[in-house]
C-alpha positions in Angstrom: -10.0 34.9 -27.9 -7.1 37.5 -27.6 -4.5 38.1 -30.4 -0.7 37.7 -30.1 1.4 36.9 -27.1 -1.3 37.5 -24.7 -3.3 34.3 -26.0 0.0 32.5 -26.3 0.3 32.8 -22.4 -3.0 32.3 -21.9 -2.8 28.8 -23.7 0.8 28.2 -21.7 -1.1 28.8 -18.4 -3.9 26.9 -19.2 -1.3 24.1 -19.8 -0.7 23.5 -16.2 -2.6 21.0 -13.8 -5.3 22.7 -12.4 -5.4 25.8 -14.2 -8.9 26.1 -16.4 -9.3 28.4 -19.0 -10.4 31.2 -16.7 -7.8 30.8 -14.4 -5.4 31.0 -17.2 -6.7 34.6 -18.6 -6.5 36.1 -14.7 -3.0 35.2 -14.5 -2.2 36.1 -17.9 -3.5 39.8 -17.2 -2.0 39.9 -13.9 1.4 39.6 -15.5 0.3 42.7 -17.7 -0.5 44.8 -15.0 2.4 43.3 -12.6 5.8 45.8 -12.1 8.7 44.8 -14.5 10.7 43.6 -11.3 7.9 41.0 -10.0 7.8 39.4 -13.7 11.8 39.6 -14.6 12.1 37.7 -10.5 9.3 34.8 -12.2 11.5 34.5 -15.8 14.9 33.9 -13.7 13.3 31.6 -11.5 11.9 29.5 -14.3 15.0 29.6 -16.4 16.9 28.7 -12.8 14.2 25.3 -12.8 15.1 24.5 -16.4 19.0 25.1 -15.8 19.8 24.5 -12.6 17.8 21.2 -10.8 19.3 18.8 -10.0 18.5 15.1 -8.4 19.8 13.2 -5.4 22.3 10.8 -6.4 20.9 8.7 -3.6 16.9 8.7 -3.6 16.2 10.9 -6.8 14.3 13.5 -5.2 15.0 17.4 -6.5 18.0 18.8 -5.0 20.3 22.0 -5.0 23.1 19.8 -5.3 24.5 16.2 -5.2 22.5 15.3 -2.2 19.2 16.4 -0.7 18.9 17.9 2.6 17.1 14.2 3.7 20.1 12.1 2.9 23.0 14.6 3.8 21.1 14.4 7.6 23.8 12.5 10.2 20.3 12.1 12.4 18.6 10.2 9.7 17.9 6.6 9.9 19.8 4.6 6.8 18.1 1.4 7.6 14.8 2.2 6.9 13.4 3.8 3.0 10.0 4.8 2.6 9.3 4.0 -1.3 7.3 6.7 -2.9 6.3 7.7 -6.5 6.9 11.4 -6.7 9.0 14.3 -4.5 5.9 15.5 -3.5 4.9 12.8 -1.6 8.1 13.1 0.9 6.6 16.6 1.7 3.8 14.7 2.8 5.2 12.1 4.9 7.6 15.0 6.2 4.4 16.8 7.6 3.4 14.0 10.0 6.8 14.3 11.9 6.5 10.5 12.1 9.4 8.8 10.4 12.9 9.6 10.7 14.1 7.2 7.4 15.5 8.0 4.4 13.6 7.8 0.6 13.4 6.3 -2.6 11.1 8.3 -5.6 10.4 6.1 -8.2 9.4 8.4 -10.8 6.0 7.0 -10.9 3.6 3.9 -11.2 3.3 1.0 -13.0 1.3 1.5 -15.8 1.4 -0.5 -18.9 -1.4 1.2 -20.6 0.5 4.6 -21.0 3.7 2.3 -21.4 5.2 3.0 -17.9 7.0 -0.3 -17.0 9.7 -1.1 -14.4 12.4 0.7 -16.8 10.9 3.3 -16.8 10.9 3.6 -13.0 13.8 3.9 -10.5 13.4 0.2 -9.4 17.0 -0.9 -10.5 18.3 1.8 -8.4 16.0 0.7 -4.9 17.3 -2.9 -6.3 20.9 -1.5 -5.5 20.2 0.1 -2.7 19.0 -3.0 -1.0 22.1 -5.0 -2.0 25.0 -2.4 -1.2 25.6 -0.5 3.1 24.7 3.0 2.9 27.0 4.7 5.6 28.0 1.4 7.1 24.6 0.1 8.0 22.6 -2.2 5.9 19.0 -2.0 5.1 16.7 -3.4 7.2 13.0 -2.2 6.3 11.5 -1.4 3.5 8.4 0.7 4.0 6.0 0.6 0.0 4.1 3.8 0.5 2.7 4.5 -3.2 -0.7 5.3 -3.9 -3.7 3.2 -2.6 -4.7 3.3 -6.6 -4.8 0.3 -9.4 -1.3 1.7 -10.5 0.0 1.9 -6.9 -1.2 -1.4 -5.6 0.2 -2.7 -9.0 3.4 -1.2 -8.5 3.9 -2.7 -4.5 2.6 -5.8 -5.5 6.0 -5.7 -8.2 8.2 -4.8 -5.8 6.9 -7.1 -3.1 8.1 -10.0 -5.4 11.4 -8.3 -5.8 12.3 -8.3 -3.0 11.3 -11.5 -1.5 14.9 -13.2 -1.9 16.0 -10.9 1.1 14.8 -12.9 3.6 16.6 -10.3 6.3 14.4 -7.6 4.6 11.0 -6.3 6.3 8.7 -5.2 3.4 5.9 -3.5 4.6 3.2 -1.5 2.5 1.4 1.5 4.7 -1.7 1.0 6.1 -5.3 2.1 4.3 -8.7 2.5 6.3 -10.9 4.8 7.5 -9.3 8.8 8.2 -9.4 10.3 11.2 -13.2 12.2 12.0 -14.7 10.0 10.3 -17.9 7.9 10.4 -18.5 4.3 9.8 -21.8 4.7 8.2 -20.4 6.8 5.3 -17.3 4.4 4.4 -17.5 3.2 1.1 -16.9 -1.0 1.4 -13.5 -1.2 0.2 -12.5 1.3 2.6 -13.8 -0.1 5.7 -13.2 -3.8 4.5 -9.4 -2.7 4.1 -9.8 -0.9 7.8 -10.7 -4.2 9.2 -7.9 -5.9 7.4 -5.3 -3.9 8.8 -6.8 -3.4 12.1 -4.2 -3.2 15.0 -4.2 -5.1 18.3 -5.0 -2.9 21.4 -4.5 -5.8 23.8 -4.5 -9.5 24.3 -2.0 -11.6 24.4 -0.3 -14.8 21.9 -3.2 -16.6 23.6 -5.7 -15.5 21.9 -7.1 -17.5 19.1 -7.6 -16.5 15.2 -10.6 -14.9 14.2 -12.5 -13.9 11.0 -12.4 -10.6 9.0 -9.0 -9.9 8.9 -5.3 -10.3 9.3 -3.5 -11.0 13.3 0.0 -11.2 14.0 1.4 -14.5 13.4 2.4 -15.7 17.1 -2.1 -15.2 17.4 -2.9 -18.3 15.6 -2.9 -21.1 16.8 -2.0 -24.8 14.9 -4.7 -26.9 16.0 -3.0 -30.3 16.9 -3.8 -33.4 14.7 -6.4 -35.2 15.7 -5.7 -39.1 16.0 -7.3 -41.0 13.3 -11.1 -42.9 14.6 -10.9 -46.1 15.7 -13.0 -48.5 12.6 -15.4 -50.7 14.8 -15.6 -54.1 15.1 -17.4 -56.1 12.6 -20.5 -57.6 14.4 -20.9 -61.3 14.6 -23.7 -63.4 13.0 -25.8 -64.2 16.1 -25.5 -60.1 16.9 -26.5 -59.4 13.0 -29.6 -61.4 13.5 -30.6 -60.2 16.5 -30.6 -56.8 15.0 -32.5 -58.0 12.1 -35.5 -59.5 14.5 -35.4 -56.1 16.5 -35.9 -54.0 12.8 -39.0 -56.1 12.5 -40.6 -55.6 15.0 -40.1 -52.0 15.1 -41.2 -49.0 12.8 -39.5 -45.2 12.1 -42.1 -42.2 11.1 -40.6 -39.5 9.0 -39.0 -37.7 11.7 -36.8 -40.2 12.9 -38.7 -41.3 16.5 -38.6 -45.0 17.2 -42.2 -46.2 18.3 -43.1 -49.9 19.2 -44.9 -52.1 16.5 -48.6 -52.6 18.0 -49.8 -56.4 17.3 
């Protein structure tokens, strides 16, 4: 334990996610023995976090001004949103070079226990967004990509259900399964049983039949046609039923069902 200020940022440090105790005490010292330049440029940028950020008025994520660099982009798609939980997560998505939409943060998850519910969320604001043109276009996809957790699958299950009075709206939710490198026999169950789930179709065309353990496009299955009800048989008359009866008598069955003449 230290005395005064230096324990005081020591405990501040060891505030933030991922920073442990000893962690904390490197940094601490490290502003000690820092120049007075390097730690006034780390005060004015924290005071500039505290007084100055801002979020897009359109998807929420942190911004230098009324509009992130995402949603001010002409080149942008405006009828597609990717639904996240945090700003960090668009970083992510940004990395893979792969989708050319715009966002939605919602702040985070559903989670009832630590009493996050929907108002807690930016859901009334994805709610308006779906209703209203943004630029002139409507929206015509909506892409769920929060975490493949309890609180995430909670929270796209919630706005699945929202959003099914669009029928013009694609909802989709992003894929889960087994990571590139990978190798079967060390995927854990629900992994590889959601992998088979989502599995995509390499060829074949609408002629190919359902199968089991998982999920094919729709124009796959086929409606089996209804089968025509069996035609009752005809009730035998008397001089057949006692023909029948003379044949039983002189006949036996064993066990397993084989006929075998009656010996006199």
């Amino acid at each position: 334990m230290y005395e005064g200020p230096v324990q005081n940022l020591i405990d501040e440090f060891g505030k933030l996610p991922g920073v442990g105790p000893k962690s904390a005490q490197r940094l601490a010292f490290h502003l000690l023995q820092a120049e007075p330049e390097s730690v006034e440029r780390l005060r004015s940028a924290l005071q500039a976090v505290v007084d100055g950020v801002t979020y897009c008025e359109v998807c929420g994520t942190v911004a230098a001004g009324e509009r992130c660099r995402i949603c001010s982009d002409p080149r942008r798609d405006p009828t597609l949103i990717c639904v996240v939980e945090e700003p960090k997560d668009i970083e992510a998505i940004e990395r893979t070079r792969e989708f050319r939409g715009l966002y939605h943060v919602l702040g985070g998850a559903l989670d009832p226990i630590n009493g996050i519910g929907p108002n807690e969320l930016r859901i009334a604001g994805l709610m308006r967004r779906v209703g209203e043109e943004f630029e002139g276009e409507e929206i015509a996809e909506i892409i769920i990509a929060t975490d493949p957790n309890t609180t995430g699958e909670a929270t796209s299950t919630y706005l699945a259900r929202l959003l099914r009075p669009f029928p013009e709206l694609v909802v989709s939710r992003l894929a889960s399964g087994l990571p590139m490198g990978a190798d079967l026999e060390f995927a854990d169950e629900l992994t590889l049983g959601s992998a088979l789930s989502g599995r995509r179709i390499l060829s074949g065309g609408a002629a190919q039949p359902a199968r089991s353990g998982g999920v094919l496009r729709p124009e796959q299955i086929e409606t089996p046609a209804p089968q025509p009800p069996p035609e009752s048989a005809p009730r035998p008359s008397p001089e057949s039923a006692g023909a029948a009866d003379r044949t039983d008598l002189s006949e036996t069955e064993e066990p397993r069902g084989v006929t075998v003449p009656h010996r006199p």
